[in-house]
N, C-alpha and C positions, 0 to 999 in steps of 0.2 A: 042443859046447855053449859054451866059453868063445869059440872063434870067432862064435856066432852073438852074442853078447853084446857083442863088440869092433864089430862093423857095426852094431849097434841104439844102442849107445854114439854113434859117430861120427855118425849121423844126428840123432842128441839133436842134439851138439854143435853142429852143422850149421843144424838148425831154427832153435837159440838164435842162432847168430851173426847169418843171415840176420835174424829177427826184430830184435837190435839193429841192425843195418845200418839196417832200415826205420825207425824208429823215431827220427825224425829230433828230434821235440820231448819235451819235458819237461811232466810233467803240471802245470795252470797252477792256483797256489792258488784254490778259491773266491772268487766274489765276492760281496759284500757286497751284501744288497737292502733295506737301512732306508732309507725317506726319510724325512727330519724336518727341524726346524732351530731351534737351539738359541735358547732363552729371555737373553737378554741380562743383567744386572742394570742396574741405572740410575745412570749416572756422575752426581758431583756436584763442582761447583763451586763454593768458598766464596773468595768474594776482596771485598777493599776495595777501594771506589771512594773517592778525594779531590779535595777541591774545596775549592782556598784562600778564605777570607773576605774575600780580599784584592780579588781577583775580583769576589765577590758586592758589597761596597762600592762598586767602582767603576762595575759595572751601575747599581745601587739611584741614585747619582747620577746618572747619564745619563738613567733614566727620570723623576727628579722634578728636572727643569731647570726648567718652570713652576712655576705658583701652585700652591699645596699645598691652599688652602681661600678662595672666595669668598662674603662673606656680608652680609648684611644686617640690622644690629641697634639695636634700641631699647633706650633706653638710660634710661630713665625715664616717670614717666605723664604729661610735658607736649609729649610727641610728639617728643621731642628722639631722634634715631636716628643713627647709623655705618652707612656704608659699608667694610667692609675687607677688605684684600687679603693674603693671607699666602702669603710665599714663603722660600724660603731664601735665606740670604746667606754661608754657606759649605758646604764638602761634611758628608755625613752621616757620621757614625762609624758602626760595630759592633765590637763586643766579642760575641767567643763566649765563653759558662761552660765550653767543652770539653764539653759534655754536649749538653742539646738547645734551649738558651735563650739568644738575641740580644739583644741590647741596642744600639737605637736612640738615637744623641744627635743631635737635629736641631736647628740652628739657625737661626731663623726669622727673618724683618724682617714687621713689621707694619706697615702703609699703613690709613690712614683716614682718608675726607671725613665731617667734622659735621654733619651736619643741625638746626641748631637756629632755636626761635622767640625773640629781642630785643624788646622794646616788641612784641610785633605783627609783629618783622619774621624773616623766614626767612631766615637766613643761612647760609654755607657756605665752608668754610678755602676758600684756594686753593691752598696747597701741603698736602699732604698730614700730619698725625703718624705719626709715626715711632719706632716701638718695636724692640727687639731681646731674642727671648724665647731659650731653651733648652728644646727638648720631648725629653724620655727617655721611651721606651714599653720596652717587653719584649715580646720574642714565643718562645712555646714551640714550636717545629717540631715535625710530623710529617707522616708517608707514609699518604693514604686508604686506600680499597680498592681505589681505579681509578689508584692513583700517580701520584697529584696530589699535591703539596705544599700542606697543610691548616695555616696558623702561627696560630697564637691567641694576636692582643696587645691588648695595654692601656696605655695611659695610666699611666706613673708619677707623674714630677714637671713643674713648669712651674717655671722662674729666669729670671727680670726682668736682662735685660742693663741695659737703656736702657727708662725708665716709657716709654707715651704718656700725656707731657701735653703740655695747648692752650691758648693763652690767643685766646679770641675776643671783641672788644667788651670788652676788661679783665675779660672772664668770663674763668678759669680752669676748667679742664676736666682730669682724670686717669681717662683711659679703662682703666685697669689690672684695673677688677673687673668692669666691662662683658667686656672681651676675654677675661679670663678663664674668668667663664661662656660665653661665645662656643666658646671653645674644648673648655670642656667638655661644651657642646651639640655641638658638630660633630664628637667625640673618634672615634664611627662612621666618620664621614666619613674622617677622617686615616686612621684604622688598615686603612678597604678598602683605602687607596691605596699604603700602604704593603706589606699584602699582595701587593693584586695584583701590584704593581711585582717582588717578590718571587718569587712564583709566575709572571711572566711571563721572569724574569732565571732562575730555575734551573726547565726545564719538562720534569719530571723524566718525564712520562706519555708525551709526543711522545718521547726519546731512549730511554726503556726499550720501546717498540713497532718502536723501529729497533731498535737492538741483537738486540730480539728476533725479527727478522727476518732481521738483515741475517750472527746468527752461525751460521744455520742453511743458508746456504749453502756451499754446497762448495769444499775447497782441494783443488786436483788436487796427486796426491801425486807423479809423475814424469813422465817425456815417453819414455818405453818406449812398445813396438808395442802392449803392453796397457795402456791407461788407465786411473786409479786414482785415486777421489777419496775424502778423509776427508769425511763426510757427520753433521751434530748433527741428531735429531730431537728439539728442546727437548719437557721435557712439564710443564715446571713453574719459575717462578721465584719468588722472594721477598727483599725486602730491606727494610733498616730502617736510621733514621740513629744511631747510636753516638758515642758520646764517644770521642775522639784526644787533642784537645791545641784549644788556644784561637786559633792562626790556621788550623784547618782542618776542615771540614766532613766525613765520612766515614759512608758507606752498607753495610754491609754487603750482602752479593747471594750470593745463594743461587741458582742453575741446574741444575736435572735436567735430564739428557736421554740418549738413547741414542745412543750413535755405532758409527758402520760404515762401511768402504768399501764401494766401489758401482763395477762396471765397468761401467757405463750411463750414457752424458753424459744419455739423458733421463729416466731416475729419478733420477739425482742432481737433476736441476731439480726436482723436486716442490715445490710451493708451501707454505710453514708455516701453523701456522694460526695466530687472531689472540692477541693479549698476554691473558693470563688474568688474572683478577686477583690481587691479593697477598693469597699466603696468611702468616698469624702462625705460621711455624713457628721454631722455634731454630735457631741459625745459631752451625756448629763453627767453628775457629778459621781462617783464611784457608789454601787449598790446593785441592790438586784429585787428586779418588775418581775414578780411569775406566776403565772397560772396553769396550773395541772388539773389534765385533764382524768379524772378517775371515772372508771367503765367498771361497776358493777354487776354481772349478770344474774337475773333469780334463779339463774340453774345453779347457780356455786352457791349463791347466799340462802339457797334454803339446804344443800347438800350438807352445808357449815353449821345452821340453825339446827336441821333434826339432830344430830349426832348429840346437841344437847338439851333436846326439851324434848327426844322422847323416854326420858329415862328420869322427867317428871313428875313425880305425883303430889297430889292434894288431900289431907284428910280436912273433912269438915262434922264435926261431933261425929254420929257413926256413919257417916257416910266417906267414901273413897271414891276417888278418881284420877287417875294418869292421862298425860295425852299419847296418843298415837304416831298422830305426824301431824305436822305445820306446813304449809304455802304462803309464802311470802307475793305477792306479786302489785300491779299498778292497776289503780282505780282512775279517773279523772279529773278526782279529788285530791288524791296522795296515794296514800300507802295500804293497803289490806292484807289482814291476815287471817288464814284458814285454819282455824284450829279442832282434828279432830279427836275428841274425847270416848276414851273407854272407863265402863268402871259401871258406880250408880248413874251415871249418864252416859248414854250411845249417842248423841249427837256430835253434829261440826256446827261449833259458830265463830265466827268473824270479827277481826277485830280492827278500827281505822286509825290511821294518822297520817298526821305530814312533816314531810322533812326538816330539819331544823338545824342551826348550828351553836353548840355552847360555847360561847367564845373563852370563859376560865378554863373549862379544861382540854380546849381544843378537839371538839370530837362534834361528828355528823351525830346526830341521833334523831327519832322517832318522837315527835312532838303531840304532845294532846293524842297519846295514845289508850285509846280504850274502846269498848266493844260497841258492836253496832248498834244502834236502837233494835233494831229488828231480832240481833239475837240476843237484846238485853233482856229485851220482852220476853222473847220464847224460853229462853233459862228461867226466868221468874217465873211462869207457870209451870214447867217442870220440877225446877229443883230450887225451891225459894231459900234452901239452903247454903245454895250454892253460892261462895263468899268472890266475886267478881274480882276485885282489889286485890288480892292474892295472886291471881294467874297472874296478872298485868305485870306486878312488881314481880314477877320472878320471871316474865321471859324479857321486860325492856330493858333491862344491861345488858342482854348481847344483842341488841340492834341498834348497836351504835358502833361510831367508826371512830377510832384516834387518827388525826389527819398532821399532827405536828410532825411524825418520823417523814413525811412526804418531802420534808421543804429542809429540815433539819442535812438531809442527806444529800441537799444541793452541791454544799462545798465538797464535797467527798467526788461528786461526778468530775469537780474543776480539779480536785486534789489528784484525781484518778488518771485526767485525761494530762495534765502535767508531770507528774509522777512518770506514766508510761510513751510521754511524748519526749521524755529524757532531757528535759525542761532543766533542772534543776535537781542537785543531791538534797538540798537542805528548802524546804519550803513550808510558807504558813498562809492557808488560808484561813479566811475570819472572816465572817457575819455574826453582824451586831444582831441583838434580839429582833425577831419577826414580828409585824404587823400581820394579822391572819386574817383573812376575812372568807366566807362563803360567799361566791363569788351569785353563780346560778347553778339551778339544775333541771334535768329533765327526766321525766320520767315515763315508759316507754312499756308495750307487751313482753323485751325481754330483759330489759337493765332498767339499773338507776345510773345516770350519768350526773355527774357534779366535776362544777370547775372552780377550782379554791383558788384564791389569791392569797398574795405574800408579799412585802417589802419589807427591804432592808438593805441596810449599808453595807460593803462589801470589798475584800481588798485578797488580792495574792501578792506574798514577796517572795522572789525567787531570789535568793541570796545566791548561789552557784548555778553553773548549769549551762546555758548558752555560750559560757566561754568554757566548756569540755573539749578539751584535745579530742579528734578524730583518732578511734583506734586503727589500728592498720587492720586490711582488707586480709 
């Protein structure tokens, strides 16, 4: 009896061995079958834009070099009438209140031929009178719907440099209250031109349609075998002019938008659509709310990973082994990897973790990564030689992701879309140090998706630029 026991024993033993012999791989964790893809939140950008008054004066000159107002007037009921010309004779002032109101001091020269009737006879100066006035208006700025620049001025005071008076035929003549209402009659006249001049000198509608175009294209993020472009889908802007300080002009701009990388040079081209108009919403203090959305797929991230773990090998005293190839893919857990091995071992084993984010050195990486119980085991009856610790640290520095170039590159899309929105010759944007965080992620049968968050303060100054001469067509 105990002999019959000792042969049915050994044959056990025999089956099992043979069975692990066979038994060459490690049972592979489930995979993940969710498709989905995550809801973004909407990054927002709160930044000042400035524009010195210094600028704007200088334009407003260049555009009113001619006659300011040409007219024709009567000057009492015996048909006696002026001809005059009004033009400037030095450059204009402005004065900003720091708030949202200019103050126009122009100083004028007045030109005028007399028309008048003597005995019966019609006469006419031949040099011209000659006056020298000071015209102050005031204008209130604001931003339309369609961000136009809308000023609404008026007429303050009029000061008498130099009277026009005429002595014609030992008539004496003092055109001063004639001109005056003259001027009060044409007050329309002056202040379109002074407008326009204004709203053609800073043409805020044209350069927020660039911008709004031009920040919504893509800045490639590296020059790796996989291309990578940070991508702004704007969905909303708004801005309003604000009080700074009295030599300079400042807009507050508000920007929604979604951003993402994109491995597709031609989804990254997608066309935006056109300038919305401005909406009246409140505007936080200057900085920048962003979250990006990064779209990992396992077809690129393992196409990435073999190229350098299969040109791994392990010695362990006289034993050798290289790997073959690696699969990266989503478990329900996190992260799994398939790793299969040639050499003194023919097996594939598996190895787990979960996502994680290092906040020093700003990088996604592969948390509590190590191998699966199941193919710990199975390796331990095979090859108890086999040093675990070893593969681990040598394939977990490339499954991590540096995620600071994502956010670093923001001001470069604002720099980029100003730059080519002909914004400005000379500009600085500037973001203060980034608040990083790992926002969420999700993880999916064909990606890893994660959305990083970022804050920080945030400013553009455009020193030139909105007041560039028009070149001729």
């Amino acid at each position: 009896m105990h002999k019959g026991l000792s042969i049915i024993s050994v044959l056990l033993i025999g089956v099992i061995l043979f069975t692990t012999c066979k038994r060459k791989n490690s049972e592979a964790p489930a995979r993940i079958q969710l498709d989905s893809t995550l809801v973004v939140p909407v990054s927002q950008l709160n930044v000042s834009v400035y524009f010195p008054v210094k600028e704007l004066e200088n334009m407003v000159n260049e555009k009113l070099k001619a006659r300011i107002v040409e007219a024709h007037l009567a000057i009492n009921d015996k048909d006696d009438s002026v001809q005059l010309f009004i033009s400037r004779f030095q450059p204009i002032r402005l004065k900003y209140n720091g708030e949202q109101g200019i103050t126009y001091t122009v100083p004028v020269q007045v030109e005028g031929y007399l028309n008048s009737k003597v005995i019966g006879i019609r006469i006419r100066n031949k040099e011209p009178v000659q006056a020298k006035i000071i015209i102050t208006l005031f204008s209130n700025l604001y931003l339309d719907d369609h961000w136009n620049l809308a000023p609404q001025t008026e007429l303050k005071s009029i000061v008498w440099v130099d009277e026009p008076r005429l002595n014609i035929a030992g008539i004496k003549f003092n055109l001063k209250g004639p001109i005056e209402k003259m001027l009060e009659g044409h007050q329309d006249e002056m202040v379109t031109r002074l407008d326009e001049s204004a709203k053609d000198v800073i043409r805020i509608r044209q350069s927020m349609e660039k911008l709004w175009m031009d920040i919504q294209k893509p800045i490639r993020l590296n020059r790796n075998v996989v291309r990578v472009w940070l991508k702004a889908d704007a969905t909303d802007i708004d801005g309003r002019l604000s009080p700074v300080s009295k030599d300079t002009l400042m807009i507050e701009a508000r920007l929604a938008a979604q951003l993402f990388t994109v491995l597709d040079s031609t989804e990254a081209m997608t066309k935006p659509g056109k300038l919305p108009q401005r909406q009246r919403t409140s505007i936080n203090e200057p900085g920048v709310d962003a979250y990006v959305l990064v779209t990992m797929p396992f077809e690129k991230i393992n196409a990435v990973v073999n190229q350098v773990t299969d040109t791994m090998r392990f010695t362990f005293g006289g034993h050798s082994v290289r790997i073959q190839s690696t699969e990266l893919y989503g478990t329900t857990d996190g992260i799994a990897m398939g790793i299969k091995f040639k050499g003194d071992i023919n097996a594939t084993a598996y190895l787990r973790g979960t996502l994680g984010f290092d906040a020093a050195q700003k990088k996604i990486v592969i948390e509590d990564f190590r191998f699966d119980l199941d193919s710990e085991q199975h390796l331990l009856h095979v090859a108890n030689w086999f040093a675990h610790d070893q593969v681990v640290n040598r394939i977990g520095p490339y499954l991590s992701l540096s995620v600071e170039d994502l956010f670093t590159r923001i001001p470069e899309l604002i720099e980029k879309g100003v730059a080519q929105g002909k914004l400005g010759k000379k500009i600085n944007v500037y973001v203060d140090e980034w608040e990083l965080n790992f926002h969420t992620h999700l993880i999916t049968s064909n990606n890893i998706q994660l959305v990083l968050a970022a804050k920080a303060k945030a400013g553009v100054e455009l020193q030139k630029g909105l007041f560039d001469k028009k070149k001729p067509g």
